[in-house]
C-alpha positions in Angstrom: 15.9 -149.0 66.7 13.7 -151.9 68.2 11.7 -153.7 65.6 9.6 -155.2 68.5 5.4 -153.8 68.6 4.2 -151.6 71.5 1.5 -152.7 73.3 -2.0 -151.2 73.3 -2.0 -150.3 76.9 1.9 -148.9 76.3 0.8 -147.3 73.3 -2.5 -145.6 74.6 0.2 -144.0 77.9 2.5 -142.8 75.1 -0.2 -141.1 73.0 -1.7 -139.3 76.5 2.3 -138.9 77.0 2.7 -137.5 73.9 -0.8 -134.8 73.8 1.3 -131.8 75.3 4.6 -132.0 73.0 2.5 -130.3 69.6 4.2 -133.8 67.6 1.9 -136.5 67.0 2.7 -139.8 68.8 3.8 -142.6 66.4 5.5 -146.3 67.2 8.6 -145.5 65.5 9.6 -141.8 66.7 9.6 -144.2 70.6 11.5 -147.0 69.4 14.4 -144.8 69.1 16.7 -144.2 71.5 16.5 -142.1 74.3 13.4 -140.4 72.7 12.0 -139.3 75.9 14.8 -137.0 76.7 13.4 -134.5 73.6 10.6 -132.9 75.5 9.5 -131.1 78.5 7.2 -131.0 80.9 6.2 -128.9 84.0 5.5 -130.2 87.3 2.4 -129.6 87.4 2.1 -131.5 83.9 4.0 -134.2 85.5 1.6 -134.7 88.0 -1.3 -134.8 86.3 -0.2 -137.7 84.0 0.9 -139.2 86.7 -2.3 -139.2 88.7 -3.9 -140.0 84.8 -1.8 -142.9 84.3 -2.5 -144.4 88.3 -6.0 -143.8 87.7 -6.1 -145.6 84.7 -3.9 -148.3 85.7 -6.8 -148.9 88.4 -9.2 -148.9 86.4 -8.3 -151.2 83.6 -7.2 -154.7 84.4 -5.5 -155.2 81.3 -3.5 -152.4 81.3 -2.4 -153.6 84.6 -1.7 -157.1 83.2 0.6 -155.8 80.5 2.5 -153.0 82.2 2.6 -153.9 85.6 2.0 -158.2 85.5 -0.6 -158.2 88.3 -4.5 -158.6 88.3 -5.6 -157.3 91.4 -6.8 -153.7 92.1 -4.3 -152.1 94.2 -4.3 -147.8 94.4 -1.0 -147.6 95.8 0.9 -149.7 93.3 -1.0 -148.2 90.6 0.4 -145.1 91.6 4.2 -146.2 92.3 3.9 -147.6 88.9 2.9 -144.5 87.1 5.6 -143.0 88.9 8.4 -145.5 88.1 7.2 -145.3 84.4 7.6 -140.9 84.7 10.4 -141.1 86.0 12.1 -143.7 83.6 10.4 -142.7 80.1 8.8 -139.5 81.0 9.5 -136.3 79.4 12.3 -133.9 81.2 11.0 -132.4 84.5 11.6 -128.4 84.6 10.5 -126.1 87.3 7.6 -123.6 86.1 9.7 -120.3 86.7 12.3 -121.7 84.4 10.0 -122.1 81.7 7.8 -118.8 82.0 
């Protein structure tokens, strides 16, 4: 387990992460390992974070400091960067007809 803090930026992603699992988001539950293979998630769901976290990215200069170490406003890297993150720490994408 890392003893290190997460971020406030990191830390507001996880929580939004975290809103359609039904378990309440908490700093230690993500500083284990491989915690973000427990869960989840349609495509569909995919996609909307993903288009939430470029969006906010965008929006908020210090949330691009932090995560992605660059000031400037730029949509597209936004968006590879909420990608990236999805598909690195994002929960397990399953097609719909497998979970209806």
């Amino acid at each position: 387990m890392r003893s290190t803090p997460i971020k406030e930026h990191l830390r507001i992603i996880l929580e939004k992460m975290f809103e359609g699992t039904g378990i309440e988001y908490s700093d230690e539950y993500v500083k284990t390992d491989d915690w973000y293979l427990n869960y989840v998630w349609k495509e569909d769901e995919e996609k909307a974070y993903i288009d939430w976290l470029g969006d906010y990215l965008y929006n908020t200069a210090s949330a691009r400091k932090e995560l992605m170490n660059i000031s400037g406003k730029n949509k597209k890297k936004c968006l590879k960067a909420a990608q990236q993150f999805a598909a690195f720490f994002g929960w397990t994408t399953v097609e719909r007809r497998k979970l209806d």
